[in-house]
C-alpha positions, -999 to 999 in steps of 0.1 A, spaced: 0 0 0 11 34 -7 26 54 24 24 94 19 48 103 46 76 81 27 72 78 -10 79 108 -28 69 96 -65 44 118 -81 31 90 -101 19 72 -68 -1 104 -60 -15 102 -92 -25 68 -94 -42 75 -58 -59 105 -71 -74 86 -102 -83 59 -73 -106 82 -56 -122 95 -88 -131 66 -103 -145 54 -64 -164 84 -61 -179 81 -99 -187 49 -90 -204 56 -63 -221 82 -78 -231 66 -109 -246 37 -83 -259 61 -53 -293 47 -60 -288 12 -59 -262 8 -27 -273 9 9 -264 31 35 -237 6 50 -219 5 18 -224 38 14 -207 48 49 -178 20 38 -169 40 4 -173 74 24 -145 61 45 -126 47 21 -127 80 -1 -116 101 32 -86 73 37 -74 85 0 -79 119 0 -63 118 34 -35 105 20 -32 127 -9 -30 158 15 -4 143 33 18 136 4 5 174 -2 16 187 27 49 167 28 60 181 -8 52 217 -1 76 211 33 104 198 7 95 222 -16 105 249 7 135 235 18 150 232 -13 143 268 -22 160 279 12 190 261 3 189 272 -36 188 310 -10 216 304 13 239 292 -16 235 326 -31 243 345 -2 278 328 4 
């Protein structure tokens, strides 16, 4: 399974991104016909994803910002 905090591949993120999509058109092209349990299930499941995502998110922009203070201090010296 795919671990945000650690993998830093952007195809991952993509591949979990296109995950919840096609979950939640699924779920919305079936909202009619699934029950409320399976409903709550998929819910949770989309949340686990998208939680996931964000932390990746988060984790990149952290990274992000570390490399451009290093790029800075180089030019100072």
């Amino acid at each position: 399974m795919w671990d945000p905090t650690n993998d830093k591949s952007i195809e991952s993120v993509s591949l979990e991104i296109e995950n919840l999509t096609e979950l939640l058109d699924l779920m919305l092209s079936s909202s009619k016909s699934i029950g409320e349990r399976q409903t709550s299930a998929l819910l949770g499941l989309c949340l686990n994803l998208s939680s996931g995502v964000f932390l990746w998110v988060k984790a990149e922009e952290k990274r992000r910002e570390k490399e451009e203070e290093a790029r800075r201090e180089n030019k100072s010296d």
